[in-house]
Kinemage of the C-alpha trace (Angstrom):
@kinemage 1
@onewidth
@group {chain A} dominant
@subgroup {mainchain}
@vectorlist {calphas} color= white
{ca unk a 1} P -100.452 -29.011 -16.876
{ca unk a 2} L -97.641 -31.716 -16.694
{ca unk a 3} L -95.320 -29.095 -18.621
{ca unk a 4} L -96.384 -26.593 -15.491
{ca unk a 5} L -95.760 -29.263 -12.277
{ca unk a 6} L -92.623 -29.922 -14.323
{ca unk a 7} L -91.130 -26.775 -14.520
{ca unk a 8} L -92.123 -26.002 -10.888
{ca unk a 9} L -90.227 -29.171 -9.764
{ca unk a 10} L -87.116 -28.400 -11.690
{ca unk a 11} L -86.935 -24.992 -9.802
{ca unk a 12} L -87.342 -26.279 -6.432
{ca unk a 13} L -91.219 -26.003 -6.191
{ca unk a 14} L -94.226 -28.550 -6.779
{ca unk a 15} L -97.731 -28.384 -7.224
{ca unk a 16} L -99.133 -26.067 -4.694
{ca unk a 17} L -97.016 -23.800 -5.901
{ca unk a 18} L -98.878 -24.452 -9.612
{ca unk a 19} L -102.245 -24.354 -7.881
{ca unk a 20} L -101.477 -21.220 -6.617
{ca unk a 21} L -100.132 -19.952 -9.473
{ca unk a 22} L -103.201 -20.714 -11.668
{ca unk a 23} L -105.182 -19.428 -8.666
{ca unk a 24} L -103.257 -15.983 -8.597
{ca unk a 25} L -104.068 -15.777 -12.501
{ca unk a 26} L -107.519 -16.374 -12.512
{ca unk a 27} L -107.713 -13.600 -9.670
{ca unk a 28} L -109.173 -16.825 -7.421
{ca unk a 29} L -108.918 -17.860 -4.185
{ca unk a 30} L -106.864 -21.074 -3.702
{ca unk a 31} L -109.460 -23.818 -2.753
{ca unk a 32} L -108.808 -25.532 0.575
{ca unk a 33} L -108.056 -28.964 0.500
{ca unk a 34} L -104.832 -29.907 -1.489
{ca unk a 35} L -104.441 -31.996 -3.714
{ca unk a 36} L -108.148 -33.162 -3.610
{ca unk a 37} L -109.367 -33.659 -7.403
{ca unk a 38} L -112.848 -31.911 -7.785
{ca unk a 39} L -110.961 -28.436 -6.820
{ca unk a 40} L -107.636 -29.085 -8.963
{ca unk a 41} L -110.286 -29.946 -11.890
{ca unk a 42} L -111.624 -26.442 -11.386
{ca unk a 43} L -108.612 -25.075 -11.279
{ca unk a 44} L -107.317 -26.441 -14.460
{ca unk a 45} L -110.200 -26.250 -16.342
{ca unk a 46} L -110.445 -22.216 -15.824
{ca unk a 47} L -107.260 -22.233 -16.194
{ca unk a 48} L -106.896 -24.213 -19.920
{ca unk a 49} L -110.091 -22.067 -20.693
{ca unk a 50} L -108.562 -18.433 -20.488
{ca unk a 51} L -106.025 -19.774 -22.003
{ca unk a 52} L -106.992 -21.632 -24.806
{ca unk a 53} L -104.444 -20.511 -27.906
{ca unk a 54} L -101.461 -22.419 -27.771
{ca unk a 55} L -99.595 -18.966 -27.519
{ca unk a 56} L -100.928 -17.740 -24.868
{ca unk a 57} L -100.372 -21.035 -22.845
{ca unk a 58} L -97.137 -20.798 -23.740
{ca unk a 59} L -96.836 -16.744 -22.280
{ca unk a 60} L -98.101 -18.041 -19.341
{ca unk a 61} L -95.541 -20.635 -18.920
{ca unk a 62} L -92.818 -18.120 -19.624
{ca unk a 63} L -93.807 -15.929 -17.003
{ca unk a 64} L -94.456 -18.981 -14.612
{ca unk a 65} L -90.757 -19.660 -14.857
{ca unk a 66} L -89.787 -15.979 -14.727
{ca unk a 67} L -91.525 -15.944 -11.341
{ca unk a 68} L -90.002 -19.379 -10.184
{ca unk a 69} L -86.611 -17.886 -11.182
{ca unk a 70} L -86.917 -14.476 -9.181
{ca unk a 71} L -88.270 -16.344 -6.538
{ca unk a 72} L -84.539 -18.148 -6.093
{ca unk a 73} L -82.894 -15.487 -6.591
């Protein structure tokens, strides 16, 4: 997830806007709380689940920094 919080920080985001992000993708609602680790855990854990391949991780990314990208523009 470091390669995600990365990414988001290099395009003027940070990690809510990964949580919601991962949120969005598993069609979830963002937990309430923040940063608080039992709901992040969740999170990433779904998340790494759907997508286990290393491929389809790495679609995912793409199109995380297509959206961070429009979102500037």
């Amino acid at each position: 997830m470091g390669k995600f919080i990365y990414t988001a920080c290099q395009h003027g985001g940070d990690t809510s806007d990964v949580y919601k992000w991962m949120a969005d993708d598993l069609g979830v609602a963002l937990p309430s709380g923040g940063d608080r680790l039992p709901e992040r855990e969740l999170l990433y854990t779904a998340f790494l689940a759907k997508h286990d391949s290393d491929d389809e991780f790495q679609a995912n990314h793409e199109r995380f920094v297509h959206a961070l990208k429009c979102r500037k523009a």
